[in-house]
N, C-alpha and C positions, 0 to 999 in steps of 0.2 A: 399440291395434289392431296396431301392429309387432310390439311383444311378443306378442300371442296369434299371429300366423303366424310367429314366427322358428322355432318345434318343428317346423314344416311347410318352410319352407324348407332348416332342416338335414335332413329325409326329404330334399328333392329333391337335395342334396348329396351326401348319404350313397347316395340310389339308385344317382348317375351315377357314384359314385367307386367303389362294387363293381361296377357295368358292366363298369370299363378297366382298376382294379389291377391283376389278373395281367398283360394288355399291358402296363401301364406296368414291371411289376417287369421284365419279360422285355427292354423298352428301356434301362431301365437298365445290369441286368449287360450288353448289350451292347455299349452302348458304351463302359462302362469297361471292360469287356475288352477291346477294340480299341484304345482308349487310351492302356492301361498296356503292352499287347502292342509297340506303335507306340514308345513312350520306353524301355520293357525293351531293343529291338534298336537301336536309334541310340544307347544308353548302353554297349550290349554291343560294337557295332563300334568307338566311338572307344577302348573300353578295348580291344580287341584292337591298336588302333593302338599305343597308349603303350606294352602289353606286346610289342610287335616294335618298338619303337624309327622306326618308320615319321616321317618330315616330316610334322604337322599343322598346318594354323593352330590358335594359340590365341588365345583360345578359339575351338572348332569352333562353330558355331551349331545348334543341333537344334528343332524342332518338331511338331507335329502334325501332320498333313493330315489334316482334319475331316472325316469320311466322306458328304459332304451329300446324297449319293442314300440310304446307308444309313438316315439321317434323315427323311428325305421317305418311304424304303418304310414304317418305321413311322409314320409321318402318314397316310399312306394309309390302313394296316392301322388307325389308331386310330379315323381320322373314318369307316372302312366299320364299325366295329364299334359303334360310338356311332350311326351311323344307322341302319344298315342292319336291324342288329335291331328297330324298329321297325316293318318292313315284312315282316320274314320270320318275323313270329308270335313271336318268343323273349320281346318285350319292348313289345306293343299295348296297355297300358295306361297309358305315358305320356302317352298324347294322351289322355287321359281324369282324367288331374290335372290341382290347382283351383289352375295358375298359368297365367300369358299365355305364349300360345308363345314370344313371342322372350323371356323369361325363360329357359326350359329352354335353346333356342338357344344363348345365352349362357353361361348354367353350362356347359353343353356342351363349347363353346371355351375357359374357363376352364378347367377342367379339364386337358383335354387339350395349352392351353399351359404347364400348370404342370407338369405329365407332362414334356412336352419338356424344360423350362428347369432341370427337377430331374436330370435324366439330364446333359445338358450340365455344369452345375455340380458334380454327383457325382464325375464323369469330369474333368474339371478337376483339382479340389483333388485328386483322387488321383494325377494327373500329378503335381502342382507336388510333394506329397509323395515320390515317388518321385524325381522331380531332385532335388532337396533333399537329399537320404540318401544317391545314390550316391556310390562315390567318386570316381567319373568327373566330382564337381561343377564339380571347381577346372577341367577342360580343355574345358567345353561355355560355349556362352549360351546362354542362356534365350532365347526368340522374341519380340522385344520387342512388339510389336504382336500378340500371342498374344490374348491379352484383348477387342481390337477385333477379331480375325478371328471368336472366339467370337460374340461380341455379331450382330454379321453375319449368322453361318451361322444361328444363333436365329432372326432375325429372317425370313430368305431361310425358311426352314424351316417355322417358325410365318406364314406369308404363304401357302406350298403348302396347309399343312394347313387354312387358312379357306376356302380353294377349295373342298378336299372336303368341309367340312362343307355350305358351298352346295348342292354338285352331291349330296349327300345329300338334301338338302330338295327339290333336283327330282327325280330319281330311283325310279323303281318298283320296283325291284330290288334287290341286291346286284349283281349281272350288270353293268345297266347305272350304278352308280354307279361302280364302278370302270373303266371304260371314258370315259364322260361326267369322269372327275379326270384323267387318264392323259389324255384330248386334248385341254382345255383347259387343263391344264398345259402342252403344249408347242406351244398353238393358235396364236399367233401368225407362231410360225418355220414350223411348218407350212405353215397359210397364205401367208406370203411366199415361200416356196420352191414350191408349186404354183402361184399366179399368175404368180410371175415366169418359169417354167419355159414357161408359155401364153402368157404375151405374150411372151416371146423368141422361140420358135420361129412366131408365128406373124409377129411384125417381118421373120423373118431370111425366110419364106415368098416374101412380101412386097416384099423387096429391101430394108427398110429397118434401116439400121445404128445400132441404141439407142446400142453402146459406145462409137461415133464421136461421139457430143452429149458435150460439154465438162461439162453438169451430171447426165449421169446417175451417172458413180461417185460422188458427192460425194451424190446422194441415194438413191443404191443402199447407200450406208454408215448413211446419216443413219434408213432406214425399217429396215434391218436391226437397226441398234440398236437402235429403237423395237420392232420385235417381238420380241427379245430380250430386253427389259425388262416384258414383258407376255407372256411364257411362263415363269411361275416355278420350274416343274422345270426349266427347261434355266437357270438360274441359275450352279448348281452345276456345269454341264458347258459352259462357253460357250466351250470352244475349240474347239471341235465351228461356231463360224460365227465368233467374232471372235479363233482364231488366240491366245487367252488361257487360263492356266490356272483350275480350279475355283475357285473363292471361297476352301474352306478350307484352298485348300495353303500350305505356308509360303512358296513364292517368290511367291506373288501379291502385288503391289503391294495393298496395304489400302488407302490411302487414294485410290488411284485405280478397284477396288473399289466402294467406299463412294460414291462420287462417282457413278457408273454403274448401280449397285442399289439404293441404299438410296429414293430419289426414288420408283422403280417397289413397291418393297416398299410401302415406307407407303401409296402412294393406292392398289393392290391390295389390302392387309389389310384397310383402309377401305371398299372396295368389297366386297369379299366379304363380309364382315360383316354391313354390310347391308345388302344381296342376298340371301342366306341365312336373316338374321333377317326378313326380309319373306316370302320363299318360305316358309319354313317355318311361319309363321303362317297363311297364304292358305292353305296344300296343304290338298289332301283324305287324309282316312285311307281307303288306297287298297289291295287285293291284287291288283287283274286282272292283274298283271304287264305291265305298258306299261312304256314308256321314261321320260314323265315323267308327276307327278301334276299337274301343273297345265295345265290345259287351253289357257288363253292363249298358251300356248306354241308347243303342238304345229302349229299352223299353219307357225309359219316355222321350227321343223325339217323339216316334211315337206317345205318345197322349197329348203330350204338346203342337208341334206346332200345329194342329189341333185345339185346342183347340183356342189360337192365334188366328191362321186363322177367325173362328168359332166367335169371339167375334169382328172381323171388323163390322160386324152387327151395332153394338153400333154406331161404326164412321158411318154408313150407314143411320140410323134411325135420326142422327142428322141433316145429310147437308140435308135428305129428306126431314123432318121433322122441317125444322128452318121457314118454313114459317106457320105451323101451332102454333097455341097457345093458349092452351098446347098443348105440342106432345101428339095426343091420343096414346091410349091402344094397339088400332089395328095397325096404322103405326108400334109400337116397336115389336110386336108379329110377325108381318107379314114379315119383315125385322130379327126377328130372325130364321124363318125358312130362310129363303135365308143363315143368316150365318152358320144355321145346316146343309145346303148343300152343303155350302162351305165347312166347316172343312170335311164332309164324303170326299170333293173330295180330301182335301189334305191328309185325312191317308193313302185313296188308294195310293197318290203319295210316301208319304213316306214310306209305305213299301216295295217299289220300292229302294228309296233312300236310309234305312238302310240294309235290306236286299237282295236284287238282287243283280247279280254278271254282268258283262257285259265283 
């Protein structure tokens, strides 16, 4: 019986791999142009040293900084093109092949991480080659921990991209797939930065002084990191909250790195996985263009984002409010009706979004 459907499985191979080739090929030369570009000038400026006679260390040390948003936009572009096309007419008759969805699912993400891990290693070995050759070899190091930063950024990388094939499988649109990967990519920090912005301004309202408790920095640290390790786009950009370089630059400590990502990567790519492999099996083949296809859903988006929405107030009441001191009563009250008018106006949208048909 395996034997008679493997002619049928290599179609579904073959479908999804001419789906992305051209995207994959286009990730490719990208990144090893960015690569080779990146080792061409760190090789050019220490040989402009040696030819002035300039004081260097030797060896100088040189490396990569891995481009990991440039990675993550093609992950984007890869999982909206592999999804999305089945929703936007190009490609409606995959849901009508004689395989279980979270099969396709899967090939899906296969694919597209081996897309990934071909480009990374492409770009690699044409690095090491090009160090290798120059004659700038004798006066550089090689980036010792080069290899485990790779491994890493792969990983941080292919972890985003299981996101978006999720947020694909809930998804009505292109519109809102890429919108729905883009905030759940960075949902967490988000989140922690609007709540926290609401309950400070409404403490300091209040009279009551959060920074004065001996254990709020100590958990103000402790819950930042945790939503920084469950916003996987912001992986790659984490100085932006913990004051630390990207993942894939060369002075990033790796194995402190490693210690800090890798924990949140894995149970994330696990999660999304299957998440995604389950959504995508349950969905409906759907074009009314709504928000998501799966209707279980749509309840507690309709009064979660709202709710969001609704709680801008906070950020509102603050940048008002920052030249008062203290923020009175009335500024945060009065700023909270504005954001109860906000969130009413976005449930009206949203029921638009998850239930209207167009």
């Amino acid at each position: 019986m395996s034997n008679a459907l493997t002619p049928l499985q290599n179609g579904l191979w073959w479908k999804e791999w001419r789906q992305v080739a051209s995207m994959g090929l286009v990730l490719i030369l990208t990144l090893l142009v960015w690569t080779l570009n990146q080792t061409a000038s760190s090789l050019e400026r220490v040989g402009m040293w040696v030819e002035k006679g300039l004081p260097i260390p030797t060896p100088t040390p040189i490396g990569v900084e891995w481009p990991v948003l440039l990675l993550a936009g093609f992950a984007l572009a890869l999982g909206v093109l592999q999804m999305g096309s089945e929703r936007n007419g190009l490609d409606r008759f995959t849901f009508f092949l004689p395989y279980p969805r979270a099969k396709i699912f899967f090939v899906k993400f296969a694919l597209g991480t081996a897309i990934i891990g071909a480009a990374i290693l492409i770009a690699a070995g044409a690095n090491v080659a090009l160090y290798y050759s120059s004659p700038m070899a004798a006066h550089v190091a090689f980036d010792p921990d080069w290899a485990a930063r790779m491994g890493l950024v792969f990983l941080d990388v292919v972890t985003f991209y299981a996101l978006v094939l999720f947020m694909g499988a809930l998804a009505g649109t292109v519109f809102y797939h890429i919108s729905l990967s883009l905030i759940f990519g960075v949902y967490g920090v988000g989140a922690l930065a609007l709540f926290g912005v609401f309950v400070g301004v409404h403490a300091e309202a209040f009279g009551l002084r959060l920074e004065e408790l001996p254990i709020f920095h100590l958990l103000q640290n402790q819950v930042t990191r945790f939503a920084l390790g469950i916003s996987p786009l912001l992986h790659g950009t984490s100085f932006f909250m913990a004051n630390s370089l990207p993942i894939g630059a060369v002075q990033t400590n790796i194995h402190e790195a490693a210690r800090t990502y890798l924990p949140y990567d894995a149970a994330l790519l696990a999660l999304f996985l299957l998440l995604g492999s389950f959504v995508y099996r349950a969905g409906r083949l759907e074009f009314s263009g709504r928000m998501l296809v799966l209707p279980q859903l749509r309840p507690l988006f309709l009064w979660a984002v709202p709710i969001h929405f609704g709680l801008l107030a906070g950020f509102v009441a603050f940048l008002f409010g920052m030249s008062a001191n203290p923020i009175s009563l009335f500024t945060v009250l009065r700023y909270d009706f504005i954001g109860l008018l906000l969130g009413y106006g976005v449930y009206r949208w949203m029921k638009g979004a998850l239930y209207g048909t167009r």
